[in-house]
N, C-alpha and C positions, 0 to 999 in steps of 0.2 A: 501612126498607122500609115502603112503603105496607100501609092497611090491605087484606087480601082479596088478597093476593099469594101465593101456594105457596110455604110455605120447602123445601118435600121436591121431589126429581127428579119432581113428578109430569109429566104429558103438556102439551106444547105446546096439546094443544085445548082440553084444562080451564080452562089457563092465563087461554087468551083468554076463555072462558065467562067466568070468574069477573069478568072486564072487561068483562061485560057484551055480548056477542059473540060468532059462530059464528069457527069459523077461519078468518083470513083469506084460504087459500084457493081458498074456496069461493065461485062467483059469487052476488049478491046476489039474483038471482030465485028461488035455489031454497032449498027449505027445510032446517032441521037436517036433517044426514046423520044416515042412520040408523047403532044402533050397530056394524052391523059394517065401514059403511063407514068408521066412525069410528076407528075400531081399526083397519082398514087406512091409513088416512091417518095417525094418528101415529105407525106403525112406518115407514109411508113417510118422515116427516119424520128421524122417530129412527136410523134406516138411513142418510140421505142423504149422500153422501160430502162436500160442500158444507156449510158452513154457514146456516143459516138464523135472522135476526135479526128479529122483526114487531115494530114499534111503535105506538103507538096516537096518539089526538091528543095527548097530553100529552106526547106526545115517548117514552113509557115502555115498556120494553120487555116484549113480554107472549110472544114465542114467543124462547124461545134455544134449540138443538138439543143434540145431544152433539157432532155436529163444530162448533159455533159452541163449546162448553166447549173444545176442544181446542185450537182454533184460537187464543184468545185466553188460556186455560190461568185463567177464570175458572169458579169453578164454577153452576151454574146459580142455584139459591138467591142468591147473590151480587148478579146481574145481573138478574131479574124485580122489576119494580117500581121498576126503578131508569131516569133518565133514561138515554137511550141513548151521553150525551156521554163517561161514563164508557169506553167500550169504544176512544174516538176518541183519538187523538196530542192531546199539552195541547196545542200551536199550533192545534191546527180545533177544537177547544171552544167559541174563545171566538164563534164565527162557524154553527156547525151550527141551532142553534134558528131564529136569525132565516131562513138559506136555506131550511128549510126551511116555516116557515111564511108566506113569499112563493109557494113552489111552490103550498101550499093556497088559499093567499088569490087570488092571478093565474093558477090554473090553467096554467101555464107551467113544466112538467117537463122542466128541461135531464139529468136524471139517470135520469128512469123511460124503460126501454127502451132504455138504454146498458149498455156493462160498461166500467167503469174498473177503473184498477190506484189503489189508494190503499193508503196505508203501515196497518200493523196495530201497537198498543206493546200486547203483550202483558203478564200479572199480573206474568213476573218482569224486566221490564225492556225486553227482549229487542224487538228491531225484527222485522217479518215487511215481507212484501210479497204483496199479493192483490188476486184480479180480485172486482170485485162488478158484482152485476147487479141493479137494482132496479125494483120492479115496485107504482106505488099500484092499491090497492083501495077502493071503493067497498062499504060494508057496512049496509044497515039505516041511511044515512043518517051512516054513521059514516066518516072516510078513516084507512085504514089505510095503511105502508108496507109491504113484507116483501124484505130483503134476502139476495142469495144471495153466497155468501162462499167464495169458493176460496183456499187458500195458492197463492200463486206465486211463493214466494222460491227453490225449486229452482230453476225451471222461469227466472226471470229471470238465475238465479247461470250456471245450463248457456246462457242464450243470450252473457249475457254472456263467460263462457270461449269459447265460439265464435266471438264476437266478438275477444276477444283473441288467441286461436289465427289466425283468419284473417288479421289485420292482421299478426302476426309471420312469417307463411310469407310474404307478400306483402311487407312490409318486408323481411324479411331479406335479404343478397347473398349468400347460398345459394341456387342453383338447387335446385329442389324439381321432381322428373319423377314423376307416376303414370302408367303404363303397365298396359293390360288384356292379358287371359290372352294374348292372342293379340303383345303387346310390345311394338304400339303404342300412341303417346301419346295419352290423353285429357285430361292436365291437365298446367300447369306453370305456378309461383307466376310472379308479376312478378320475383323477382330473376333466375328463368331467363331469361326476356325481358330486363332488363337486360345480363346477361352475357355474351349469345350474337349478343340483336341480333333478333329474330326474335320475330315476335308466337306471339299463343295458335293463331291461326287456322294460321300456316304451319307449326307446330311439330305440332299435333295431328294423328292417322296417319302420322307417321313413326316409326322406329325410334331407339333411343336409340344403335346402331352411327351409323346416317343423320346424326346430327344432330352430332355429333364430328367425322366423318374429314373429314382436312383432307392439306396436298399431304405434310407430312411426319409423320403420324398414323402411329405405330408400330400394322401388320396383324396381329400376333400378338397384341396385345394386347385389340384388337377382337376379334380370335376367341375370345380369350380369354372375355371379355363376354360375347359373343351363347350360348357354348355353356354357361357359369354360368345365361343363364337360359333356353334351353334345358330343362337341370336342371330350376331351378326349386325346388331342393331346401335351398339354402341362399346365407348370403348371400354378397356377394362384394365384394371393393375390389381397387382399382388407382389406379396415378397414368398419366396420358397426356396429350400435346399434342395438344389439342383447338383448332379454328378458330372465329372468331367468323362471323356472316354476309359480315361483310364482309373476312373472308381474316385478321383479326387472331388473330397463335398465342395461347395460354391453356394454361400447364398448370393441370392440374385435378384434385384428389383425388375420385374417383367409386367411391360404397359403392350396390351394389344389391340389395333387400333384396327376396323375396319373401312375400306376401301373401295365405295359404290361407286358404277357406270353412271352416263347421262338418264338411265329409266330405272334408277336409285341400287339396284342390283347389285350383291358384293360380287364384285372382282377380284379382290385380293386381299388378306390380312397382311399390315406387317407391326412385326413385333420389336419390340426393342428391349434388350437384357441388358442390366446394369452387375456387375460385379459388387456387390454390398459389404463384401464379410467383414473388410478393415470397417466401416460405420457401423456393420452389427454390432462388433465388439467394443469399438470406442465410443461410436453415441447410443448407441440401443443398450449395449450389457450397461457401459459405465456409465453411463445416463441414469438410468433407473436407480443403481446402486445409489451414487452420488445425491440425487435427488431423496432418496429415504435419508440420506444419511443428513440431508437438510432437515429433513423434518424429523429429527432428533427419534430416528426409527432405534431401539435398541440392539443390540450388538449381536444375539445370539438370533435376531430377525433377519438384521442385515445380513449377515452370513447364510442362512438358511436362502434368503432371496438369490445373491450371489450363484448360490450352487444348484438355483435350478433355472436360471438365467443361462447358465455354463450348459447347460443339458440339455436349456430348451433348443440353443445355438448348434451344440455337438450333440443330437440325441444317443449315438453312439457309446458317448460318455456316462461314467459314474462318479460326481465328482464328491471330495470329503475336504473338512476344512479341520486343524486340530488345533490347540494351544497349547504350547509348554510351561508349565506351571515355573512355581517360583523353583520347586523342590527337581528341576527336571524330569518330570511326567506329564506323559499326553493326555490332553482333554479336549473331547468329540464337543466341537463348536457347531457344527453342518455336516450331516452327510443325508439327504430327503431318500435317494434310493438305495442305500446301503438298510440290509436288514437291522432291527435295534440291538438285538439281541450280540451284534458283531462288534458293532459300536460299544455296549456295554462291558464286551470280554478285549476290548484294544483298549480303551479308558484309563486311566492310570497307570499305563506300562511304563516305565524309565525307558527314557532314551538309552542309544546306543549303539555297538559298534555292527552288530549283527542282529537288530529290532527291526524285520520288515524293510519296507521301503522308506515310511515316513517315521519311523523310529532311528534308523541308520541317516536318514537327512538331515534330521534336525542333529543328529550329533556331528554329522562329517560340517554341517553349515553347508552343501551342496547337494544341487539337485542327483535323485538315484531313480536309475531305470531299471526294470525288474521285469523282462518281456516274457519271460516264464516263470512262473511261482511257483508250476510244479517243480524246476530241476535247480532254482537258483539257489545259492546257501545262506544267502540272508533273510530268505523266508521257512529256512527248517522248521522251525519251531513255531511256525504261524501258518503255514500252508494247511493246516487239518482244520482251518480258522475259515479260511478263504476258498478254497476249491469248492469244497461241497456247495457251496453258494453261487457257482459258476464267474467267479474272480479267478483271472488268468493268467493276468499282469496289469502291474499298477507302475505309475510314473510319480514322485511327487518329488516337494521341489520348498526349499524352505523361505520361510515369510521373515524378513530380515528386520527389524527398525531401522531408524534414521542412523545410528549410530554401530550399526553391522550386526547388532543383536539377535537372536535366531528369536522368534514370537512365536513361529508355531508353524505348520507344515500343510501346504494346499498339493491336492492327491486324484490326478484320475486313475482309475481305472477299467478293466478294458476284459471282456468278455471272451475272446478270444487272444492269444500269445500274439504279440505285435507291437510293434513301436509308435510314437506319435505322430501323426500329419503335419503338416506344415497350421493350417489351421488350430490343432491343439497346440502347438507351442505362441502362436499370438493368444492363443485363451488364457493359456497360463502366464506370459507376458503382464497381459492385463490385468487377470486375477489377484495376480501377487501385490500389483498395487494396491490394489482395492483394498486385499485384506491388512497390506501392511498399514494404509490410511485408519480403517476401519478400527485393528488393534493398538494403534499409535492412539487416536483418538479416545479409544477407552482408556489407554493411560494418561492420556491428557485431562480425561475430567476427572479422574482419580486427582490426578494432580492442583486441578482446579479447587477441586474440594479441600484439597490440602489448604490451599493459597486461603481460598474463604474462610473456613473456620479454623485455621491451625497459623500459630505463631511463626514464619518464616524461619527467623532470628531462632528462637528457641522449641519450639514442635509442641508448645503449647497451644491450649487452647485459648483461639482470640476471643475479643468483644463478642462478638455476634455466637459462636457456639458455647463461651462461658456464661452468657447470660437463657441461652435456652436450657443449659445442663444446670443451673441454679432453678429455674424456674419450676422442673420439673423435679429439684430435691425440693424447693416452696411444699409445690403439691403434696409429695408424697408428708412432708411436715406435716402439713396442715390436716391429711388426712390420717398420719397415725397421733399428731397429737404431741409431736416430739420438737426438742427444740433444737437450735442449730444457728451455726456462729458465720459470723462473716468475716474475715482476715481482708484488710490494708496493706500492703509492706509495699515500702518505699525504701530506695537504697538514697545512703545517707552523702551526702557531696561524689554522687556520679557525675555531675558536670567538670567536678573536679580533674577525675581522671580521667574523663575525655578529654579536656582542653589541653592536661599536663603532658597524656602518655596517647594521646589518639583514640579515633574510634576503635582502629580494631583491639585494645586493649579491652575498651570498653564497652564491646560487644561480647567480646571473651566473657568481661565478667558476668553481664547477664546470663549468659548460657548457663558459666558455673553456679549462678544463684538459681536458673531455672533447675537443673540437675537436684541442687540441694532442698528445696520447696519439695521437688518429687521426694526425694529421698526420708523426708520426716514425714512426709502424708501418709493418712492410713488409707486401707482401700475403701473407694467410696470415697472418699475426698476427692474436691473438683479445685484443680488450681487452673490459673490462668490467666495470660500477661496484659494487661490493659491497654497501655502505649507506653513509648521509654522507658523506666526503672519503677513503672509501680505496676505489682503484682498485684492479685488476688484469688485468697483460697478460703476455699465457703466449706463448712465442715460439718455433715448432717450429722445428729443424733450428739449434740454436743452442744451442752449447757454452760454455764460459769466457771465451775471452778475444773471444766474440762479441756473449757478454753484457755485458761492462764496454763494448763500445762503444755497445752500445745504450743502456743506461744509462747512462750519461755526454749520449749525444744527447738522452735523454729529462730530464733531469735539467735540462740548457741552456734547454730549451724551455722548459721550466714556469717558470723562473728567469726569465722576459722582462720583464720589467713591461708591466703593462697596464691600459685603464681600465674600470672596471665602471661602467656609471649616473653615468657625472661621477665617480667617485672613482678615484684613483690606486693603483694594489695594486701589490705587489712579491713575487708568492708563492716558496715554494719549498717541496719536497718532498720527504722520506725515504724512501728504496728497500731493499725487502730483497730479496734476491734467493737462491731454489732452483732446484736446478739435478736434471734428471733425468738418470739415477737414480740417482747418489749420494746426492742428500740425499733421497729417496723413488722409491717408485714409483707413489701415485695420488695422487689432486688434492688428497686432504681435507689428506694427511700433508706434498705438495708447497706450500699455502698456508699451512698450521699452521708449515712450516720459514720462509718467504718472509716471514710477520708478525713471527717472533720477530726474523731480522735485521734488519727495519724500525724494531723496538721498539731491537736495538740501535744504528743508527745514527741516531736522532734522537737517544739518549740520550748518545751520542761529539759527534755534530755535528750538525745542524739544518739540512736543505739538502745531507744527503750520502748514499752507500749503503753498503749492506755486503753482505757475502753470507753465507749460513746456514754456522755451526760447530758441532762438538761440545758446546762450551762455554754456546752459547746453548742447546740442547738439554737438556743437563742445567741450566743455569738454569730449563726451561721446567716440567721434570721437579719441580726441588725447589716450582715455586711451586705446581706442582700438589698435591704433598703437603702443603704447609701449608693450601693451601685444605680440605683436607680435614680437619687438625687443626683449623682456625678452627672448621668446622663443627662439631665434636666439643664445643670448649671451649664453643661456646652452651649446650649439651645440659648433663643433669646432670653428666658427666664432669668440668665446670667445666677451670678455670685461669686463668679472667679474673676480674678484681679491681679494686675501684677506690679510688684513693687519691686524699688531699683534700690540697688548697693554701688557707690564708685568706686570706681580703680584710681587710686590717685599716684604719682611719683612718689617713689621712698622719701628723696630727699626735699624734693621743692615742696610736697603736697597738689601740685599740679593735675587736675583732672584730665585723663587719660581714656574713659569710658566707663562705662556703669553696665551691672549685668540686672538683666530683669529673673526677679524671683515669684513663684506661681505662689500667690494664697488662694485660701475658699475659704470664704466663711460663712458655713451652712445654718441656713435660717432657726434650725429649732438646736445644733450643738454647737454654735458656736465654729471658733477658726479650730479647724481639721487639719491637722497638721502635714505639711509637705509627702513626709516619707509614707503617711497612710493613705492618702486618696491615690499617690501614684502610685507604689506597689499594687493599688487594688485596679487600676487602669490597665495596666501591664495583664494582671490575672485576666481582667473582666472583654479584653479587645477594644478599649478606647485608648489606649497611649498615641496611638498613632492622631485619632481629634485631640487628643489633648497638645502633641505637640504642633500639631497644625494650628490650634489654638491659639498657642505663649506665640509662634513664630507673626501670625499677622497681628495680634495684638500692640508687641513689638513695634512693628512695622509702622502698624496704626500712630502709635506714640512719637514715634522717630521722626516719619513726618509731621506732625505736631510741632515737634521742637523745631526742626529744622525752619517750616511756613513763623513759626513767630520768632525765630532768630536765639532760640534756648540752645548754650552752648553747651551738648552734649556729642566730644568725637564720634561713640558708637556705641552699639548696643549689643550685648552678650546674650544670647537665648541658650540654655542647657537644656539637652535633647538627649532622650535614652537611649539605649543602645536598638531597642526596638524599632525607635525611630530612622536607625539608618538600615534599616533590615527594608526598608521599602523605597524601591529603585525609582518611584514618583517623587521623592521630598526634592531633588534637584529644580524640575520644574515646579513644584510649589514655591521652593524660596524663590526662585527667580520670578513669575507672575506676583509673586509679594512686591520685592521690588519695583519690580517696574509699575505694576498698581498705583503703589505709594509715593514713586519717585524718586527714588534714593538711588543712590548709588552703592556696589558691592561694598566699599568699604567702610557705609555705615553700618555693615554688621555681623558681626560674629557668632561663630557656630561651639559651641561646649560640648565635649563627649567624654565620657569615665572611661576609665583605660579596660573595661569589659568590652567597649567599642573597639579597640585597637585590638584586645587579644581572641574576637569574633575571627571563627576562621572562614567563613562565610564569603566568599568571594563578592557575593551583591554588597558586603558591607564597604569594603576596600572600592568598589567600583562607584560607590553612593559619596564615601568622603569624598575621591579623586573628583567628580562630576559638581559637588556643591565649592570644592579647592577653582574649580577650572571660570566657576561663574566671578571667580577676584573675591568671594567671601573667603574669613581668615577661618581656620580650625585653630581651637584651642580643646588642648588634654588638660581635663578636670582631677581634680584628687590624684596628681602625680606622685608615684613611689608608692602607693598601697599593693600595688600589682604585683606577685610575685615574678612577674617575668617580663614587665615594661620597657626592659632597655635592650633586650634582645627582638624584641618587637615594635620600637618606636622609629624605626628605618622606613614602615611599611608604608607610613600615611603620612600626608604631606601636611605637618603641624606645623604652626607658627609663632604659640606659646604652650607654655607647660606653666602650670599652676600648683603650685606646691600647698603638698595637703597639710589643714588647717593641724592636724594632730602633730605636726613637726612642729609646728610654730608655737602650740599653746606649752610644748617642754622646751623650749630653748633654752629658758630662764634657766632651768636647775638638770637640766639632761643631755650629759655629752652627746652622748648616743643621738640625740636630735638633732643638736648644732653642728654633728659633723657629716651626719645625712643632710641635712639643710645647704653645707656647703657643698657637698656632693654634688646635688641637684641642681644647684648656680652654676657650678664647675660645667657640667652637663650641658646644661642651655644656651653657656656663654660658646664652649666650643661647637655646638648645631647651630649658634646664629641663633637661638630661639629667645623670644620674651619672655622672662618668669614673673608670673605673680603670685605675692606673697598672701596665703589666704586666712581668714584667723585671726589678723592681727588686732589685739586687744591692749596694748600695753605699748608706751614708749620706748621699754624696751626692747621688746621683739621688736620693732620698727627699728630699732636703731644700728642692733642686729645683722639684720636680713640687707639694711641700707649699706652699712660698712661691708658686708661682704659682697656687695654687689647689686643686690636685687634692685632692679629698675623699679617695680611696678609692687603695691602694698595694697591689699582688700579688705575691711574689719572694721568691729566695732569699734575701733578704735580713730577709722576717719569716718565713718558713718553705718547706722545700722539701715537694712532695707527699708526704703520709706514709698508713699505715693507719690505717684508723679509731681501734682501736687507741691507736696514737702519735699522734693528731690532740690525742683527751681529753686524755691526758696533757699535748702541750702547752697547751690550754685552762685548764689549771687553775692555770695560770701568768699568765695573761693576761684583760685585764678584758675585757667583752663589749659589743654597744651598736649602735647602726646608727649609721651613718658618714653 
């Protein structure tokens, strides 16, 4: 700070004194003020609401005020004595000295005697904007400046929002209406003018009812309007069809809001118009519709709704909705304001080329406009229909499905000769959805119905509607007294020709057995597909020896030969037949009897019938009870047990491993043999505990031997083909294992070549995954398969076990010995281990040895015994992998 400067708040006048100088003021002719004027002059300055900056020639500032401190938030002390450039934005720094001492030099003051706005950078950063007013002084020879200094950042921030307020009521396509006390208009933004059509000038002094009502302007809702403000009192909305200048309808959401003085008095209304018609049509029309059509509204409702949804929107409108039959003729779906009697004489017409509007639509598949009916020629022959009804001209316009189909034809029509508005082509836009959803829909639960009670596969009847259409021939039985047969048929090795020739073979066949079921039925006969290849047909008014001839006819048929897809079939089928009411009296007990003699005449002959007995019944009875023991012997109650056969080396006798084999030996019959508790496992949904059963039991054992040092390699567990049907067995053997503490290659996995020839992907994904834990696969009963070697590429085996029926002819049957060597041949070139299964005789063993076979299984080095008796013969016999 210069020398001779005031560091204290003292007065602006001193200031300048001390520079050598009166204030600057004060004009140059007169003398120092005296002191009281002097004192009134610096409180003037000190007071001033303005800023006030005075500089001298050096550029320096010698008067800063309090509103000059406030304004730039420097304090005075700061700013005296200091050049003036300080106080300026650093961009005009570097330029303020030289303009201004041009001004002194050239006498040429582009600034003294203006007010500009120039930007203010306040102590803390902070931007201002302010007007100055500058004024040079002439002093004692000396040029002074002295600026006056207004903040105008409010004052620019409020014009600017006003600025942006006006451009957005003006932009916006919201009609914006002020109206004065008396309710008419004095202002209305440009999007009202947009929207209506109608300048500022024509709109002003009219009324805001005036400026709406249009030919079909609902009058109650005007009154509505005008007596809200009226009131005056509060505000008010509505929706209504309002007109543009030039006749175009608009619906329009209109909220009006009043506008009271400080002594609560209305001053003005203003209004606010919303353009609606795209939301009438897509949430209001299709809202409604949509919503019925959730609530499972019927079809000839929904439509009905639709068209006066259509009319409540365009009252102008007549609207009709129609269906094209299957046979191509119209059928009146909706039409509320069309007379009946019109409806009834257009109903039925065939489409076509010259049918009206909506007859010529649905045949062209494009919409037809028809703006005089009197003189058009597509209405020749329909205009005596239409006119006298005051029908003018109609537009309609065809209802397509998903897949271009024409459904049926949506129609206004129109009172006087004229074409559609921009509004009726978005109605019809919409409509047409609607009804195509609408009609879509109906064939969709047409189709569902299909799905529920009708056979996919064959367009029979399924479960569910075959057993309400028995039910209700029951009744009628039961009520005349009459009796009536129950048909089984089961097609005889269909697994066959699916696995040989594929499903679609074997879908084929179905169909064509469904066709021929129809084809022998009389009427009144109820057939119907139960699941896979078993039928059944319930046959009212049909006793004993009525039923053997049916089934005998039925039986012929199915016996035809015929070709599927190029392949030749020969089917036939087993029939069980119940008869009511002796062998029942409802459907569950009359199909339950019809299955079981189906079960037993395939098992007598294959291709023949039988009819339900006592005999079969109590068969049915006992399997039922064992199914129920099986269930028990899973459970702790036990009685299932497994006993071990070895594998020993052909030539050393070398124990190699032992397979475990499942007994039961049920408390009141004794041992149950193998192939009948599992087949009935399989039927009954325990195969899968049963084989999770043998596998930890195994395990159980394995370890066992292992903890007491019992030399058994491994362990063979035989697991059904069901068993790998279930993509968990991977991780069960494996928590076996690890449970038990073994390792993979104490144990081996057995599967029948039914396993290999499973086309089932989960089955191939289930061996790979149990292969992947280091457990080995072995193929059981090798070579019974007719198509095991074309198929034994798929799965990753590691023995093959040659079936025991090779082994037991060796002795005296070429045909064995040379399939026997086949199968060696076979194994040796895949790297696989064969074991020989069967063997009973030192000569099979000698056999199978000489031609190779490593590994020999049989009565003949041991029959399956208990664990138990296993050791003990172990202990007899040296150990070793084979």
């Amino acid at each position: 700070m210069s020398a001779g400067v005031p560091t204290g708040h003292g007065d602006p006048v001193d200031a300048l004194a001390e520079h050598g100088g009166a204030h600057p003021c004060l004009a140059s002719a007169t003398p120092a003020p005296a002191p009281a004027a002097h004192s009134l002059l610096v409180q003037t300055l000190e007071q001033a609401i303005d800023g006030v900056v005075v500089i001298d020639e050096r550029n320096e500032v010698v008067v800063f005020n309090a509103a000059a401190e406030r304004i730039w938030g420097h304090p005075r002390d700061a700013v005296l004595g200091h050049d003036v450039r300080m106080l300026m934005p650093m961009e005009m720094r570097a330029r303020h000295d030289a303009n201004l001492h041009r001004h002194r030099v050239t006498g040429v003051n582009r600034i003294v005697g203006t007010e500009v706005e120039v930007p203010i950078e306040c102590a803390d950063g902070s931007r201002r904007q302010a007007l100055m007013a500058v004024s040079q002084i002439r002093f004692e020879g000396r040029s002074l400046y002295c600026a006056f200094v207004r903040d105008n950042t409010q004052h620019r921030e409020l014009l600017a929002h006003q600025r942006l307020l006006s451009t957005a009521v003006d932009e916006s396509d919201i009609a914006m209406i002020v109206g004065g006390a008396d309710q008419r208009i004095v202002f209305a933004n440009a999007g009202c003018q947009r929207m209506f059509g109608y300048s500022l000038h024509e709109m002003v002094g009219q009324r805001l009812g005036d400026l709406l009502m249009g030919p079909h302007t609902d009058p109650a809702t005007l009154q509505a309007l005008t007596a809200a403000q009226d009131c005056g009192q509060q505000s008010f909305a509505t929706e209504l069809l309002a007109y543009t200048k030039d006749g175009r309808p608009l619906w329009v959401s209109t909220a009006v809001n009043p506008v009271h003085d400080a002594q609560g008095l209305v001053c003005n209304f203003v209004s606010v118009l919303t353009d609606i018609t795209q939301t009438k049509l897509h949430e209001v029309l299709q809202f409604r519709v949509l919503d019925a059509m959730a609530r499972e509204t019927p079809m000839l409702d929904l439509m009905l709704l639709l068209c006066r949804e259509v009319e409540r929107t365009a009252p102008e409108l007549i609207a009709s909705i129609l269906q094209v039959d299957d046979q191509g003729r119209l059928r009146t779906l909706a039409g509320p304001s069309l007379p009946p009697a019109y409806c009834a004489q257009i109903d039925g017409l065939p489409i076509g080329p010259v049918v009206g509007s909506c007859g010529t639509a649905a045949w062209r598949n494009a919409p037809v406009l028809v703006t005089d009916i009197a003189t058009d020629p597509l209405w020749a022959d329909f205009k005596g229909l239409a006119l006298p009804l005051g029908l003018r001209a109609c537009w309609s316009s065809p209802i397509r499905g998903g897949d271009g189909q024409v459904l049926g034809t949506f129609a206004f029509y129109y009172r006087e000769p004229r074409e559609p508005s921009a509004l009726h082509r978005r109605l019809v836009d919409v409509s047409l959805h609607l009804c195509a959803l609408i009609l879509e829909r109906e064939k969709t639960k047409a189709h569902i119905h299909q799905l529920a009670f009708y056979d996919t596969l064959t367009g029979l009847p399924n479960r569910a509607l075959l057993r309400a259409k028995t039910e209700r021939a029951l009744h009628e039985a039961q009520r005349t007294g009459t009796p009536l047969a129950v048909l089984f048929v089961d097609l005889d090795r269909f697994k066959q020709v699916n696995d040989t020739h594929g499903h679609l073979v074997g879908d084929g066949l179905l169909v064509e057995l469904a066709q021929r079921l129809r084809g022998v039925a009389r009427a009144g006969d109820i057939i119907g597909r139960l699941s896979g290849d078993e039928f059944v047909a319930v046959l009212p008014d049909c006793g004993g020896s009525q039923a053997v001839a049916a089934v005998e006819r039925l039986v012929a048929a199915v016996a035809q030969p015929m070709v599927v897809h190029g392949v030749a079939l020969h089917p036939r089928a087993s029939v069980g037949v119940a008869l009511y009411p002796a062998d029942g009296g409802d459907i569950d007990t009359l199909i339950r009897h019809a299955d079981m003699a189906m079960y037993q005449a395939k098992t007598h002959e294959r291709g023949s019938f039988r009819f339900f007995s006592a005999e079969l019944n109590r068969q049915a009875h006992e399997r039922a009870m064992l199914e129920a023991d099986l269930r028990e012997a899973l459970g702790p109650a036990g009685g299932l047990a497994l006993h071990y056969q070895p594998k020993v080396t052909a030539e050393a006798g070398r124990v190699c491993g032992v397979e475990a084999l499942l007994r039961w030996q049920h408390p009141r019959l004794g041992a149950v043999p193998p192939l009948r508790f599992v087949a009935l496992a399989e039927d009954c949904g325990l195969v899968h505990a049963l084989g999770h059963w043998v596998l930890g039991e195994a395990c159980r054992q394995m370890a066992d031997w292992r903890a007491r040092g019992v030399p058994v390699p491994h362990v063979a567990v035989n697991l059904s083909a069901s068993n790998f049907l279930d993509a968990s067995l991977p991780g069960v053997i494996a928590g076996l294992l690890q449970r038990h503490g073994l390792a993979s290659g104490d144990l081996t996995v057995e599967m029948t070549e039914s396993v290999m020839l499973n086309p089932d992907p989960v089955v191939l994904a289930t061996v790979q995954a149990v292969h992947a834990l280091g457990v080995k696969v072995s193929l059981d009963d090798f070579g019974t398969g007719y198509s095991s070697l074309s198929h034994l590429h798929r799965l990753p085996i590691t023995e093959l076990k040659l079936d025991r029926s090779f082994v037991q002819d060796i002795e005296h049957d070429p045909m064995a010995r040379a399939l026997t060597v086949s199968v060696l041949r076979i194994g040796k070139t895949l790297g696989l281990t064969v074991v020989a299964e069967g063997v009973e005789t030192e000569a099979q063993r000698r056999f199978v040895a000489d031609e190779g076979c490593p590994v020999v299984q049989g009565y003949l080095v041991s029959k399956p015994v208990p664990a138990e008796a296993l050791e003990d013969w172990l202990q007899l016999k040296p150990t070793g992998a084979g």
